[in-house]
N, C-alpha and C positions, 0 to 999 in steps of 0.2 A: 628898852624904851628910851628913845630922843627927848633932851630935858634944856628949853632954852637957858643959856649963859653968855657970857661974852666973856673969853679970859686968852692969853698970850698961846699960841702954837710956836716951837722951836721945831723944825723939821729938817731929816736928813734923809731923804726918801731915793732912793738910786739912783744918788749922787748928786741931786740936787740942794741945795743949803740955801733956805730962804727962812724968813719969820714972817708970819700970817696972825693973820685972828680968823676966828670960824664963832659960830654964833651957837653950834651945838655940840652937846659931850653926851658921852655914853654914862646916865645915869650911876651904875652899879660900879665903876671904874675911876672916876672922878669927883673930885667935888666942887662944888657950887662959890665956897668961900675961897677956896685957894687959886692961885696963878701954875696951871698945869702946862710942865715944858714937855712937849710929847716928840719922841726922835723916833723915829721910820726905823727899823736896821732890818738888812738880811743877814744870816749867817753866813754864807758864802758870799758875799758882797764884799770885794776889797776894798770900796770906798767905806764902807761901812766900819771895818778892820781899823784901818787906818785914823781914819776919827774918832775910835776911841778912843783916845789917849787926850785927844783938846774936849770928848765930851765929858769926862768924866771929872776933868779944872774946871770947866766950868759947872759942873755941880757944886762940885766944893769950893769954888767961889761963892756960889749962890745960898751953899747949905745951909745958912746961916738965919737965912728969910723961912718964918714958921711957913709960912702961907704962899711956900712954892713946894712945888712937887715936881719930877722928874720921871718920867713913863715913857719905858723903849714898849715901840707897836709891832710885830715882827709879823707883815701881812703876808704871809704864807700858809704852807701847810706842812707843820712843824710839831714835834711832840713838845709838851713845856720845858721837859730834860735837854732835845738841843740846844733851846731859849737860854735857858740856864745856862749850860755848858758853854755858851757865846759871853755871856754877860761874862761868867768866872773868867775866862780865857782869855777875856781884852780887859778885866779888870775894871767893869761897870758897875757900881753897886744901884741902878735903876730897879725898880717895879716893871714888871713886865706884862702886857696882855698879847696874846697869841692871834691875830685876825683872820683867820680861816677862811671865813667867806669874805673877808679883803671889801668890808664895807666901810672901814675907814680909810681906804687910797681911790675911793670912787668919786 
């Protein structure tokens, strides 16, 4: 269920790098009181590869703020274990949801 908010988008979607606002969040994923940075990745995406290394400073620039959060979307059709295995491997310590039916890149 769609639950209105208004809070910062950080996105890194195939290869594009922009900052947005969106006016809705996926209820059960996010929350209401915090500033959610949500980053796009594929797994086999070398752009994606590659910026993890500037997304992950700037987590840890930002760690520090109770009331941000950081959430990789990975709109494919992926087991949670490659999500995982991506995040370990380029060294992202992000929350993760899996978008299967890729309703968050529509």
């Amino acid at each position: 269920m769609l639950k209105p908010a208004l809070y910062l988008n950080f996105f890194l979607a195939f290869g594009l790098l922009q900052i947005g606002c969106t006016s809705l969040q996926k209820e059960e994923s996010l929350s209401l009181s915090k500033i959610n940075i949500i980053v796009f990745l594929g797994v086999e995406c070398p752009i994606s590869q590659q910026y993890s290394l500037t997304l992950e400073k700037l987590k840890d620039q930002f760690d520090s703020i109770d009331s941000m959060t950081f959430t990789a979307i990975f709109p494919e059709q992926i087991l949670l274990s490659e999500a995982n295995e991506f995040l370990n491997t380029y060294a992202l310590s992000f929350d993760n949801f899996i978008d299967k039916d890729m309703d968050w890149v529509k």
